[in-house]
C-alpha positions in Angstrom: 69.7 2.6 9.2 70.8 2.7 12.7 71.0 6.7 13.1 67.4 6.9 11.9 66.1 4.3 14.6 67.9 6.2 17.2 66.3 9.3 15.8 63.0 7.6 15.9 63.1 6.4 19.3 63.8 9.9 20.5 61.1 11.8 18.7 58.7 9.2 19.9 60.0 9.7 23.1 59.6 13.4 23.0 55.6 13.0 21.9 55.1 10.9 24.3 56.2 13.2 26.9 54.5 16.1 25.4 51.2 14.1 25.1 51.5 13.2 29.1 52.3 16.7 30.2 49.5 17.7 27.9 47.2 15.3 29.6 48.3 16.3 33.4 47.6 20.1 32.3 44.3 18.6 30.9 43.3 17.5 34.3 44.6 20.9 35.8 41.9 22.1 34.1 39.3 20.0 34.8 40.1 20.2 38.4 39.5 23.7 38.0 36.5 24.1 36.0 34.7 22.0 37.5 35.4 23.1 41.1 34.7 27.0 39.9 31.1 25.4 38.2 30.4 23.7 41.5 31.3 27.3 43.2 29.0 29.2 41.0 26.1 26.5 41.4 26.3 25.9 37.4 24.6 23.1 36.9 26.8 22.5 33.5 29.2 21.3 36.0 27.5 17.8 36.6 28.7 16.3 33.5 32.1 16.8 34.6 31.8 14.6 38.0 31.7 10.7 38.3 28.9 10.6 40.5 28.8 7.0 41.3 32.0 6.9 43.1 32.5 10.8 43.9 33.4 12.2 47.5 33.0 15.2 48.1 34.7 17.2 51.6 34.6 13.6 53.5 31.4 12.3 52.2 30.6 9.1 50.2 28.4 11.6 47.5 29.0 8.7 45.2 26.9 6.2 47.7 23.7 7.9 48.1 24.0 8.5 44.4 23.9 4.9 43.4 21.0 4.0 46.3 18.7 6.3 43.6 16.8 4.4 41.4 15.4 6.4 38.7 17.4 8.8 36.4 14.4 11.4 37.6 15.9 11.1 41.7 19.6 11.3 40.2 19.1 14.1 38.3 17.4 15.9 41.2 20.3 14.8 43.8 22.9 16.2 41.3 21.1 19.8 40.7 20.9 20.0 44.4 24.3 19.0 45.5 25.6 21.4 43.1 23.0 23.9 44.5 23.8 23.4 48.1 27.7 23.4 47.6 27.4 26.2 45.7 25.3 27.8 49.0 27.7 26.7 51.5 30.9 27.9 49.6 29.6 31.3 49.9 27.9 31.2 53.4 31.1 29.7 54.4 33.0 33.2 53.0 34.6 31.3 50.0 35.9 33.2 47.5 36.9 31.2 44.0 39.9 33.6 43.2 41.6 32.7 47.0 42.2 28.8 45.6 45.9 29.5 43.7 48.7 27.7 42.5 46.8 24.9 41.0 49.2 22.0 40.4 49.8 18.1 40.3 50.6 16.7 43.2 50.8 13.5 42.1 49.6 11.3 39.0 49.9 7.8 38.1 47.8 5.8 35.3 44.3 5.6 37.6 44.0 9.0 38.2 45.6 13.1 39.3 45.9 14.5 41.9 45.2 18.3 41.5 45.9 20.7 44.4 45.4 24.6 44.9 46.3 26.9 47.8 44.1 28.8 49.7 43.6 30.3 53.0 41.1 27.8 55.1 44.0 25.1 53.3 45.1 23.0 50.1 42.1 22.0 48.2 42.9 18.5 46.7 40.5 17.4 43.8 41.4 14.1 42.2 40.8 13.5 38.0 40.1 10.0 37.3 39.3 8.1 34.1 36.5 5.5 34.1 35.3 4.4 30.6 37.3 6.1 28.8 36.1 9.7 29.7 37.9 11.7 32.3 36.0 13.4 35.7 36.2 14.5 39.1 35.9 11.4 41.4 37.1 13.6 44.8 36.8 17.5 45.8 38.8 17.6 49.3 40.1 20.2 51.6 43.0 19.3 53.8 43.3 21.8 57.0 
């Protein structure tokens, strides 16, 4: 009995490794759709974001989010933050293909750290998991 215990243990072991390092390239993902949708101004995009608590570039987004009070005022101040980072990206000269080598910097059971290389400096977007659905709570660039 003992061989197939020890056989057991390191099967389980090896799903649960694949399932995590299926999860953090899950959030690789995410990190990178959802910045891309926010690029293009695709409004598609705002399911993706947890905009009660989400920062965007230094700014509390999530704050003036929760001071709306209707679902009407939210659902405007979400099409037109995704509008107006959208706008800026590309006044600013952004271009979506310069962000590369998207990887984890660092990931722990509240959230991922995503990062990607470009130019103007590492983009850092942060996937974190509030009832029971994963989003985007942070789009950052560090100079």
């Amino acid at each position: 009995m003992k061989p197939y215990s020890i056989l057991f243990a390191i099967v389980a072991s090896l799903l649960i490794s694949s399932c995590k390092k299926a999860e953090i390239a899950g959030d690789v993902s995410l990190a990178r759709e959802t910045f891309g949708g926010l690029v293009r101004g695709d409004s598609a995009v705002k399911d993706k974001i947890d905009w009660p608590v989400f920062t965007s570039l230094g700014t509390n987004t999530g704050a003036a989010y929760t001071l709306l009070n209707s679902a009407v005022e939210k659902e405007k101040f979400v099409e037109g933050f995704v509008t107006q980072f959208s706008s800026s990206f590309r006044e600013s000269g952004g271009i979506v293909e310069d962000f590369t080598n998207w990887r984890v910097i660092s990931h722990d059971s509240a959230k991922t750290e995503v990062a990607a290389d470009s130019s103007k400096g590492v983009l850092t977007v942060i996937v974190s998991e509030r009832d029971n659905v994963e989003r985007v709570s942070s789009i950052n660039i560090i100079r």
